[in-house]
N, C-alpha and C positions, 0 to 999 in steps of 0.2 A: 356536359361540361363544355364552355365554350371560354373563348377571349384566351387561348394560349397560341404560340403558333412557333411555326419551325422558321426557327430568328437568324441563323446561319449556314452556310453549306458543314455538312455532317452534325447536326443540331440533334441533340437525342433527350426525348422528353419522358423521363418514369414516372408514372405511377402507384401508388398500393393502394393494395385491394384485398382484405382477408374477408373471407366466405366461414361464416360462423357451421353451417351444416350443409348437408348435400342439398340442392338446389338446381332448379334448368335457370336457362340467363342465356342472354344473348350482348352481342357486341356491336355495335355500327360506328362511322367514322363517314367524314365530310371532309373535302379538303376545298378552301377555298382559295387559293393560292393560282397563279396563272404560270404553270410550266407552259413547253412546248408540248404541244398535241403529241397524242401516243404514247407520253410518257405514262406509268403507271406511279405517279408522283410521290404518296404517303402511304405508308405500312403501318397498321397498329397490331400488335403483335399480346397475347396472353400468354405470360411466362409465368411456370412455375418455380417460386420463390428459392425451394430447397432445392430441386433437381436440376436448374434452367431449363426445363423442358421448354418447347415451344407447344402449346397446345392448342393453338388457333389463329389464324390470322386474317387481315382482309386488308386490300388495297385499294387505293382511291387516287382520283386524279379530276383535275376540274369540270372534266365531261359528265361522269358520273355523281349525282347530286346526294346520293352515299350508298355506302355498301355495307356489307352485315357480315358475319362469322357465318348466320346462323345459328340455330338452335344448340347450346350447348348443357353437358350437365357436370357439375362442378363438384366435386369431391370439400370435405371442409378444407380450409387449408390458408396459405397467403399466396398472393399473386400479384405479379407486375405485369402492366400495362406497359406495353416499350411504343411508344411512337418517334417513327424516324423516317429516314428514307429509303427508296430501294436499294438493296446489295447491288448495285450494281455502281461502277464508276462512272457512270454518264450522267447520272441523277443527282450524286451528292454534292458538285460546285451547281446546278440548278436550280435545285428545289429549292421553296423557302416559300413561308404565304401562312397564315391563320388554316386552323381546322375545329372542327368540334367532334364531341365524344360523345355516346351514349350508352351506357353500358349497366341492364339491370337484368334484375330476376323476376321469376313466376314461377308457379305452379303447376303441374301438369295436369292437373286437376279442374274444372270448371269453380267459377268463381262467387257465381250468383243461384246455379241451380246443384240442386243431386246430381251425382255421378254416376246413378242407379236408377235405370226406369224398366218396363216392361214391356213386350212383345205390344204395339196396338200404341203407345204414347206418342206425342208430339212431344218434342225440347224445344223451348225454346226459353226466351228471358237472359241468353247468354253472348257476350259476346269476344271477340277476339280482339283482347286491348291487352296490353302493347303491343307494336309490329313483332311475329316472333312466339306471342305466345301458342300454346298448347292445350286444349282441353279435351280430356281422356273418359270417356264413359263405359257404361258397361249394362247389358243385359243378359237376360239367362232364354238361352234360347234349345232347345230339342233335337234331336239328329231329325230328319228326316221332315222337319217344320218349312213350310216355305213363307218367306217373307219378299217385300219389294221396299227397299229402305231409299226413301226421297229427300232431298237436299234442295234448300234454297237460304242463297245470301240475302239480307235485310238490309244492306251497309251502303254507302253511296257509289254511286257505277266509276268503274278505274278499270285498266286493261287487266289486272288482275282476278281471283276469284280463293274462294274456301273450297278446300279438299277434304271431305270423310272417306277415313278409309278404314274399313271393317275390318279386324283383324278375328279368325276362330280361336276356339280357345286353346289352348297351351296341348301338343299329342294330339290334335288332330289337323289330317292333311287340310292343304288348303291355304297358297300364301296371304290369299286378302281380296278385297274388292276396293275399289275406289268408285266413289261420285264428287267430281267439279261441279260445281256452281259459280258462277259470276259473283263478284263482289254482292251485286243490283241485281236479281230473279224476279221475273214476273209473279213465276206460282209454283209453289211445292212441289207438283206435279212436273216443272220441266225439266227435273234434273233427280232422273232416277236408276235404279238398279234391273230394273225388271223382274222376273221371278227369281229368288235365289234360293239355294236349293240349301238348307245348312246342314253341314256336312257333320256336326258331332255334336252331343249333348254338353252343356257347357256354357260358362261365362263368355260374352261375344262383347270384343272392345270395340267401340268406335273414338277414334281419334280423329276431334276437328283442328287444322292449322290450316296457314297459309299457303297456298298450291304454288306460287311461281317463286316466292321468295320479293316481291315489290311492297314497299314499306305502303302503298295503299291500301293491302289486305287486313282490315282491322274492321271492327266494328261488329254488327249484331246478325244471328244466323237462326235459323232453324230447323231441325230435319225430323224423320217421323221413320218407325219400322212397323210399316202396315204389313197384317197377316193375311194371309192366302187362302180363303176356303180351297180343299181340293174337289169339291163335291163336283157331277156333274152337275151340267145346265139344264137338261133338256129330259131326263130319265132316270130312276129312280136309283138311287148308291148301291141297295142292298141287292144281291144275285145269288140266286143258287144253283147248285149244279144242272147241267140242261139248258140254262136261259142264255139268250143272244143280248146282244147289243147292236142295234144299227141304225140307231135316227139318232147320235150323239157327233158331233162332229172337236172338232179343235178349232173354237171361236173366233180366238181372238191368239196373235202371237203370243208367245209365254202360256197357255192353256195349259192349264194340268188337271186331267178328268181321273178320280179313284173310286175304285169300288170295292165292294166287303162280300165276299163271298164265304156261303155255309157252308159247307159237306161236312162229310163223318170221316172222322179222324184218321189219318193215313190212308185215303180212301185214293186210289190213282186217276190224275185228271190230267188232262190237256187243254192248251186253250188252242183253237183255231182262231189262226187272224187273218183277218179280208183287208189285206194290202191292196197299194196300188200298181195295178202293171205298168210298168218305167223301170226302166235301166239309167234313166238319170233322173235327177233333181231329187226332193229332199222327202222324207219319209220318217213318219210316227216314229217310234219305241214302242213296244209293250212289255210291262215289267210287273211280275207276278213274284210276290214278296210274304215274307211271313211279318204281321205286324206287330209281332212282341218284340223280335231281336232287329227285326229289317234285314234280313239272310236275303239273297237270293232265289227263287226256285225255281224260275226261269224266264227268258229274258228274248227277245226276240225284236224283230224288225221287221217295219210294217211296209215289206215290200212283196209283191206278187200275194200268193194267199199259202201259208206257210204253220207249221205249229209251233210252240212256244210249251214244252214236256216231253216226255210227261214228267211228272212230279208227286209226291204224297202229300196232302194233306196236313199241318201241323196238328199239333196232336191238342191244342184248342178248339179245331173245327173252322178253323177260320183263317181264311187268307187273303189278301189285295193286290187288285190287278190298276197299275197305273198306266193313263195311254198321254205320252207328252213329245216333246222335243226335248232332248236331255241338253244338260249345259253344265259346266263345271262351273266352281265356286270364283275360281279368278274372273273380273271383267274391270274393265278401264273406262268409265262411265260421264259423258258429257251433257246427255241430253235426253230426253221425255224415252227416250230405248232404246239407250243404251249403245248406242250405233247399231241399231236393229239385230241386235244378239238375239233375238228370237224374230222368224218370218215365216214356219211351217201354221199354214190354217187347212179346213176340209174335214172332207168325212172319215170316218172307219168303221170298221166293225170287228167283230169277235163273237166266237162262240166258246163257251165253257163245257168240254164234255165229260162225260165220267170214262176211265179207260178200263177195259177186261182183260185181262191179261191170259183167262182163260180159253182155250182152242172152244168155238162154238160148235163145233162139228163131228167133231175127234177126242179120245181122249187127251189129258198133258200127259200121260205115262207113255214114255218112249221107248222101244228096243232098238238095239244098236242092228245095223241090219234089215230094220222095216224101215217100208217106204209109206210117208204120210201121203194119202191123198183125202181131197175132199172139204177142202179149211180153205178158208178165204180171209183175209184182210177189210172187214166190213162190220159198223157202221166207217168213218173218217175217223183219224186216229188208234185203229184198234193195232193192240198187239197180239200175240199169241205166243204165249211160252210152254215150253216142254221139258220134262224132266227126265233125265236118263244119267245113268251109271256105266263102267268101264273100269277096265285093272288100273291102277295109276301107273303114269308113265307111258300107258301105251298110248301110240301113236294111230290116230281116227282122222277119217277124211269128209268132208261135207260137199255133198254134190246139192241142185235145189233146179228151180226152174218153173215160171210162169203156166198157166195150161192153154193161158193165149196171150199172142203175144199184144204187148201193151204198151201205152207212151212211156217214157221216160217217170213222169212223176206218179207211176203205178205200177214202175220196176220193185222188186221186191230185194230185201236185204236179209237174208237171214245169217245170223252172229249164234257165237258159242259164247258162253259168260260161264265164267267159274264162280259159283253160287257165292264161295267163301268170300270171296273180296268186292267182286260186283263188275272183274272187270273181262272185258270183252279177249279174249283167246286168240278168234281170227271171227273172218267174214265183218267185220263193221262199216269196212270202206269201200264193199264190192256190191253193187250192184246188178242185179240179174233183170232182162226186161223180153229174153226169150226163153219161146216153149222148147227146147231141148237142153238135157240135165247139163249143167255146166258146173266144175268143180269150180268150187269156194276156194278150198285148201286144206290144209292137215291143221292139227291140233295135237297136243301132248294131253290125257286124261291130267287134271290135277289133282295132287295126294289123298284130298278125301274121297278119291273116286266116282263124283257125282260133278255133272257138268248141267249145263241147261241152253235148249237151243230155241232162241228169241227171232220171231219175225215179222217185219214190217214193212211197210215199201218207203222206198225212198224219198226223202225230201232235199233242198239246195242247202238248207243251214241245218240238216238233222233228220229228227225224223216227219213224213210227207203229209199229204192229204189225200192222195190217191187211193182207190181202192180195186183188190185184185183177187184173184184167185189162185194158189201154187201149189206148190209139191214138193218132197225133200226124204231124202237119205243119207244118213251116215254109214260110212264101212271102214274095216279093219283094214290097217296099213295106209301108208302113207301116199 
């Protein structure tokens, strides 16, 4: 709307406006009038009809060549336009001068294509016309799917630029990711997400609008959700218990190397990881997962050479080991990476082992009162568990001790575990790494009168890689 103008000091010009059904719309205002500098000269104001609510506003003055509400969404209803001047007294014997109006609706919805594409498609054929609009799309994407979702503006170059920004779907964590693009983009490629990791099974909205709010940001865009192989590069996916990995590296930033490992079902394993020795700078993940539900089994970090178990086996036979740079679902994205949200590359390694939990040397059946000798902590990873009984309630002390003495990461741990629940009694945080008996501590038998004494040698995040030889007794009293 143009050709009205504020014709007097305190001049106030209505409009009406009735919205047949809910709708988004936006508001802009021009004022062409020459106040004094710094004033904030004309106010256009959306007033609701019944309530006078005030439901939006925006101000203008002749510096500014116009200004917007913004994105609004509008209920059915009637409504007034109120242009005037500022509340303030210093404006209303001032102001006065021609303005124009602009004030429509859209959809939130794309206008030329589907709203619905699939994991792998380009969009494109669409664009962002009128200043203000909104187009909302959607795909179905898998928990645990990695995608790289790329942006580029089509539109004539302005300081401005188009915002996607990925929203998950509805219950699951995760507030969003954003990719800017310039109005004007060379290539699809310079304006992307890098790997993103999607966090739940579910419909994924991408909403394309306007990034800064400049009435430039219009015109034609396209963006793309390219999928992720997680396969390695360089060695074979499939692994079975026993097999190493070590001429596989993390290639390229963002890398994400997975593998499918066999064993027999609830079978005890361990992965050993061949970290890097550093106490600074940045360091792998290894994440050992069940791929029906994506549970955890165990999880570790690829620093020094460390284990990551034990754990069973799901009861498919099959489990995967991913070796990446982890990164959560939010990022704020400008450019070809993201502002190098991913920078870990290099080697690694791992080994998968099978664990025995039975004493190789010795029986598991324990007396309370003997002394184990003879059992060693060998191949890497092994435990040894023992089984023993006691009156409930009574109170039993655990003494232990290396048969030579050994570094640190070959110190031995030995824990009491109450069979019934799984959890550890005493001894889990004490480690032993000399050859004279050293008490542990006391214990209370628990009620079903069976206890079990677990041993291993020590690691920094659990249990170690060390291997050892030791010795151990329990006695009565505390």
């Amino acid at each position: 709307m143009s050709g009205e103008a504020i014709d007097l000091p305190g001049d106030v010009d209505d409009f009406r406006v009735t919205a047949p059904d809910t709708s988004s719309a936006n508001l802009a205002v021009a004022f062409d009038g020459q106040p004094p500098p710094g004033y904030m000269a004309l106010v256009v104001r959306l007033v609701d009809s019944v309530s006078a609510q005030v439901i939006a506003e925006a101000a203008a003055n002749q510096t500014i060549a116009r200004v917007a509400t913004g994105r609004l969404r509008l209920a059915p209803g009637r409504y007034l336009l109120r242009v005037d001047t500022r509340d303030d007294f210093q404006d209303h014997p001032i102001v006065r001068g021609p303005y124009r109006l602009w004030f429509y609706r859209f959809s939130l919805g794309p206008e030329a294509v589907s709203d619905t594409f699939a994991v792998g498609d380009t969009v494109a054929g669409e664009t962002i016309e009128p200043w203000g609009d909104l187009d909302r799309f959607h795909f179905f994407g898998m928990k645990g799917q990695h995608v790289d979702i790329m942006a580029q503006g089509l539109a004539p170059s302005s300081g401005g630029g188009f915002q996607f920004f990925i929203i998950p779907p509805i219950g699951v964590p995760g507030y969003g990711a954003f990719v800017t693009s310039g109005t004007a983009a060379g290539a699809l490629e310079d304006h992307q997400t890098a790997r993103l990791d999607l966090p739940g099974t579910g419909w994924y909205t991408v909403d394309v609008s306007g990034a800064t709010g400049t009435f430039a940001e219009r015109g034609p865009y396209r963006f793309a959700v390219v999928p992720i192989d997680p396969g390695p590069e360089h060695v074979s996916a499939a692994l079975a218990v026993g097999d190493s990995v070590m001429t596989e590296p993390i290639d390229v930033p963002g890398d994400w190397d997975e593998f499918t490992v066999t064993a027999t079902p609830g079978q005890d394993i361990s992965v050993v990881v061949d970290g890097r020795d550093s106490y600074t700078g940045q360091f792998f993940s290894l994440w050992v997962f069940d791929p029906a539900t994506l549970d955890t089994l165990a999880f570790q970090v690829g620093q020094f050479r460390r284990i990551a178990g034990p754990f069973r086996a799901p009861a498919s036979g099959q489990f995967k080991i991913a070796v990446m740079e982890p990164r959560g679902f939010f990022r704020d994205c400008y450019d070809a990476t993201c502002g190098g949200i991913y920078s870990l590359v290099g080697a690694y390694g791992f080994h998968v082992v099978a664990v025995n939990r039975t004493p190789e040397n010795v029986a598991a059946a324990y007396t309370v009162g003997d002394t184990v000798r003879g059992e060693t902590i060998s191949p890497v990873g092994d435990i040894d568990e023992f089984t023993s009984s006691g009156t409930p309630g009574e109170q039993l002390t655990l003494f232990d001790r290396l048969t030579t003495t050994a570094s640190i990461d070959s110190a031995i741990v030995v824990e009491v575990i109450d069979p019934a629940t799984g959890t550890a009694l005493m001894g889990s945080n004490t480690a032993v790494f000399g050859n004279t008996f050293y008490s542990v501590g006391s214990f209370t038998v628990p009620a079903s009168g069976s206890f079990t004494v677990r041993a291993h040698v020590y690691g920094q995040a659990g249990y170690g890689v060390g291997q050892t030889s030791y010795e151990f007794f329990v006695k009565r009293g505390p």
